[in-house]
N, C-alpha and C positions, 0 to 999 in steps of 0.2 A: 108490396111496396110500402117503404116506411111514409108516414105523414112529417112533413118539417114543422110541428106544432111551436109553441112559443118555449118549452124546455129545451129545442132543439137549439131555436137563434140563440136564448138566452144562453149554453153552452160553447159555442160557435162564436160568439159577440166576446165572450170570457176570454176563449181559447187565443181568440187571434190577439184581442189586447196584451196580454200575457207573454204571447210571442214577443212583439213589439218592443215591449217593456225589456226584455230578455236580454236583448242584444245578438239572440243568436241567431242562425239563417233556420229558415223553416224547414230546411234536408234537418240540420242538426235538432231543432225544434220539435218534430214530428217523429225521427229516432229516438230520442227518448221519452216520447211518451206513448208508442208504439202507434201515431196517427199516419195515415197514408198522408205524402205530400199533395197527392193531386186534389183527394177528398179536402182537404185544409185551403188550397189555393181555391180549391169549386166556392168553396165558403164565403173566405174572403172577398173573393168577388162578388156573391150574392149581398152579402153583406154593405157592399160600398154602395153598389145598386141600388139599395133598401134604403138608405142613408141619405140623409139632407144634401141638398146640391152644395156646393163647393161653392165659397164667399167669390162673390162678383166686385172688382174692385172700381170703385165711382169717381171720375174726378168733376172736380166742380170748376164752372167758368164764370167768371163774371159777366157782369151785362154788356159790357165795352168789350171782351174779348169771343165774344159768340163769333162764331164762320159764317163765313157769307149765302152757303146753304141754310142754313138754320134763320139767316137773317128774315121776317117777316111773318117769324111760326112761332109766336109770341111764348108761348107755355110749352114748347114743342118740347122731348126728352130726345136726343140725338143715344142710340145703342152701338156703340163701337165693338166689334168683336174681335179677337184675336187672328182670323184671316184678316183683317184690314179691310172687312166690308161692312157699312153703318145702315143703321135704320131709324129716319125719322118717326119718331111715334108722340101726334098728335091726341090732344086729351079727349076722352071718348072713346080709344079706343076697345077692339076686343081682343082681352085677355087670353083667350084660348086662340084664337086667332093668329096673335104674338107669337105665345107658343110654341104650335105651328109651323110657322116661317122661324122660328128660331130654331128649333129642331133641324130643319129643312138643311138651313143655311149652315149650321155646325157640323151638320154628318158628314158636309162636301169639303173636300181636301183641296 
């Protein structure tokens, strides 16, 4: 069984930028370079996986405009998620903890 050493990513990291850059589809992409598509698509995915988490977009409220949940939680960070479910996270808290519960709460549909 092969080792995926760092020649491999670093091949793999190439391959898929290159596609991207191409404009072509990855059937067309992997035909001409005689790559298997699935082996290509396994990549890619390993690759995104491996990859910096995807920017969290922040908005900011003023003091006058805070929720009436939030009212009283002086320093509190309110976490909005794209289901539409929030989490007050008070200062002190733990980090791996968050986490966690963010994990949790994201995998559910």
């Amino acid at each position: 069984m092969r080792t995926r050493g760092p020649e491999a990513w670093t091949k793999w990291r190439e391959l898929v930028a290159e596609q991207e850059r191409s404009g072509q589809s990855v059937a067309a992409f992997c035909r001409a370079r005689g790559l298997s598509p699935s082996h290509f698509f396994a990549w890619k995915k390993r690759l995104i996986l491996a990859g910096p988490q995807p920017f969290v977009e922040v908005h900011l409220v003023d003091a006058g405009g805070a929720t009436q949940a939030a009212a009283g939680h002086g320093s509190a960070i309110e976490i909005r998620l794209p289901t539409g479910r929030s989490l007050l996270v008070e200062p002190g808290f733990d980090p791996n903890h968050l986490r966690a519960l963010l994990a949790v709460l994201e995998s559910r549909v």
